[in-house]
C-alpha positions as CSV (number, residue, x, y, z in Angstrom):
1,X,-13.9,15.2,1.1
2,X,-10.7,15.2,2.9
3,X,-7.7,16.9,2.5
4,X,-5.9,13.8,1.6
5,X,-8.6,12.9,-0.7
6,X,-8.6,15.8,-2.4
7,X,-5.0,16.1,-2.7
8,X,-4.9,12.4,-4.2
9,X,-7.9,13.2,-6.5
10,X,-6.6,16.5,-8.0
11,X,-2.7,14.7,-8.7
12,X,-1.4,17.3,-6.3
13,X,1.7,15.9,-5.1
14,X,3.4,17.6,-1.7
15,X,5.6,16.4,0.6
16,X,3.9,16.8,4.0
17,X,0.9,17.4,3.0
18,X,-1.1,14.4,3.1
19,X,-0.3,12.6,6.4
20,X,-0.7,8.9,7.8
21,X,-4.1,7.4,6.8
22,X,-6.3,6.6,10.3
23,X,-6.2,2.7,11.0
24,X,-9.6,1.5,12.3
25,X,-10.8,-1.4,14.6
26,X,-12.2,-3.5,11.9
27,X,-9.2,-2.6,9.7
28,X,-6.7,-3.5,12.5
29,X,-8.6,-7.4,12.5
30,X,-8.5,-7.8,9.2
31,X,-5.0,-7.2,9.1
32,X,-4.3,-9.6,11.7
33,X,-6.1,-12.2,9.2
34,X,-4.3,-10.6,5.8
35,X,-0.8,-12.0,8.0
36,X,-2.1,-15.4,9.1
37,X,-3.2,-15.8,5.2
38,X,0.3,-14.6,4.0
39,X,2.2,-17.1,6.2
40,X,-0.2,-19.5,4.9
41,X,0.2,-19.2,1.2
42,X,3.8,-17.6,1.6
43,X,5.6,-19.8,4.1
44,X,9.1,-19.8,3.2
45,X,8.6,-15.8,2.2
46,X,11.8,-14.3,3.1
47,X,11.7,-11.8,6.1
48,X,12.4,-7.6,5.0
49,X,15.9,-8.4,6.7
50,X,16.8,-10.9,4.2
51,X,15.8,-8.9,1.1
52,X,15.2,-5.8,2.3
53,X,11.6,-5.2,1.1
54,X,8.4,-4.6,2.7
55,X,5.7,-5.9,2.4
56,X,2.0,-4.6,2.3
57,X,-0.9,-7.3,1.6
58,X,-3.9,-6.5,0.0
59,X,-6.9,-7.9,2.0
60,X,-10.7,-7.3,2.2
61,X,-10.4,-4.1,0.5
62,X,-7.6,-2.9,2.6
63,X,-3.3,-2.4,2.7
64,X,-2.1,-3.9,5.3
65,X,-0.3,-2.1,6.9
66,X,-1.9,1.2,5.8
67,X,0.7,3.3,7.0
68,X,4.8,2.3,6.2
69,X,7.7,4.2,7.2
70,X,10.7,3.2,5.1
71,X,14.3,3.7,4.7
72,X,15.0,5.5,1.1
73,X,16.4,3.1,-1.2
74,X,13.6,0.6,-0.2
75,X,11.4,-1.4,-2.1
76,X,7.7,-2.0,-0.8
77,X,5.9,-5.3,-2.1
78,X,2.2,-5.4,-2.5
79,X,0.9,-8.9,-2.8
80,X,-2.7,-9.6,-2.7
81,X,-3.8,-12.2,-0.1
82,X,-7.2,-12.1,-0.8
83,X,-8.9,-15.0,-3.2
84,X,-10.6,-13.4,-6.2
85,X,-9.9,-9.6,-6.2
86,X,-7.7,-8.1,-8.4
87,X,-5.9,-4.6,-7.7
88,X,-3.6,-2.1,-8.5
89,X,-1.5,0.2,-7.2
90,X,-1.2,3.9,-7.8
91,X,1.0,6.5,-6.3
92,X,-1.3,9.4,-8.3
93,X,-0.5,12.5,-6.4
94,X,3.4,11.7,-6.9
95,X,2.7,11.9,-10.3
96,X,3.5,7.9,-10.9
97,X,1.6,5.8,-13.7
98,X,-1.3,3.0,-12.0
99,X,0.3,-0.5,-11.6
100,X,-1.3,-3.2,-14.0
101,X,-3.9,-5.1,-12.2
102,X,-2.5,-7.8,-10.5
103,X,-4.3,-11.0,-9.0
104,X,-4.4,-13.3,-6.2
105,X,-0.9,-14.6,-4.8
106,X,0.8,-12.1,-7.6
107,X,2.6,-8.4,-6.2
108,X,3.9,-5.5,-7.9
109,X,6.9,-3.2,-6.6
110,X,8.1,0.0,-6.4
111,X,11.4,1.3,-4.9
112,X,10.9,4.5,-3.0
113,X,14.4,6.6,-4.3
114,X,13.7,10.1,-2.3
115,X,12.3,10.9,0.6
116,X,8.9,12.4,1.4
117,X,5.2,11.3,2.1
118,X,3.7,8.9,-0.7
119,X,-0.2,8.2,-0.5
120,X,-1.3,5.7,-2.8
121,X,-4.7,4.2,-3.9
122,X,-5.9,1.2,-5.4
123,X,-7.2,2.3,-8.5
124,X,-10.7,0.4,-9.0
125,X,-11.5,0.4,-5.6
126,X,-10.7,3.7,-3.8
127,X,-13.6,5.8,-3.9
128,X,-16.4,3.3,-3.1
129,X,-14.0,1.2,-0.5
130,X,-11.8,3.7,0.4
131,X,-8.9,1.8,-0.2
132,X,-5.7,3.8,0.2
133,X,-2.1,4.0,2.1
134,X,0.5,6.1,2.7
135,X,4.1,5.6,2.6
136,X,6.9,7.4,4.3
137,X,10.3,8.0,3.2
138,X,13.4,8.7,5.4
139,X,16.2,9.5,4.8
């Protein structure tokens, strides 16, 4: 198990501890498809400049992006792009309660208020899919 892993699993929460997740080939091309599906079903989404959110979709078992680096003060959006999964999102090592499930086309938010390293998980689906992502917070 990694140290990430094992941080996330035991509820540790550190700042600078856990570290940007790697980004694989086959990740980096079905994140390339999560975007052309959220223009698709999202075209008149407004851009993080207009609202000042971004956004991570939920794709094939993956975040896309897996790694954000965000201002503090900043809300990240997770919307699921994907046609019959449902997810959540959980920020366990910061010691934050799982999202509700949410479902195709839906999102769930959280605004990142201090700064530090955030990984999070997708609660049903972590372990066997590996489905995590890290957010960082600047100041």
């Amino acid at each position: 198990m990694s140290l990430a892993a094992f941080i996330i699993a035991m509820g540790a929460y550190r700042p600078g501890l856990a570290g940007e997740l790697e980004v694989t080939p086959e990740q980096e091309k079905i994140c390339a498809k999560a975007e052309r599906r959220y223009k698709k079903l999202f075209p008149d989404a407004p851009d993080a400049k207009d609202d000042g959110a971004v956004v991570v979709k939920l794709y094939k078992y993956t975040f896309c992006p897996r790694n954000v680096t965000v201002k503090v003060g900043t809300t990240v959006r997770w919307v699921i792009v994907d046609k019959r999964t449902s997810h959540s999102v959980w920020l366990k090592a910061a010691g934050k309660a799982e999202s509700e499930r949410f479902f195709p086309e839906e999102h769930w938010e959280f605004p990142f208020l201090a700064p530090g390293e955030y990984p999070y998980l997708c609660g049903p689906h972590w372990e066997q899919e590996n489905m995590r992502g890290y957010v960082k917070v600047v100041e």
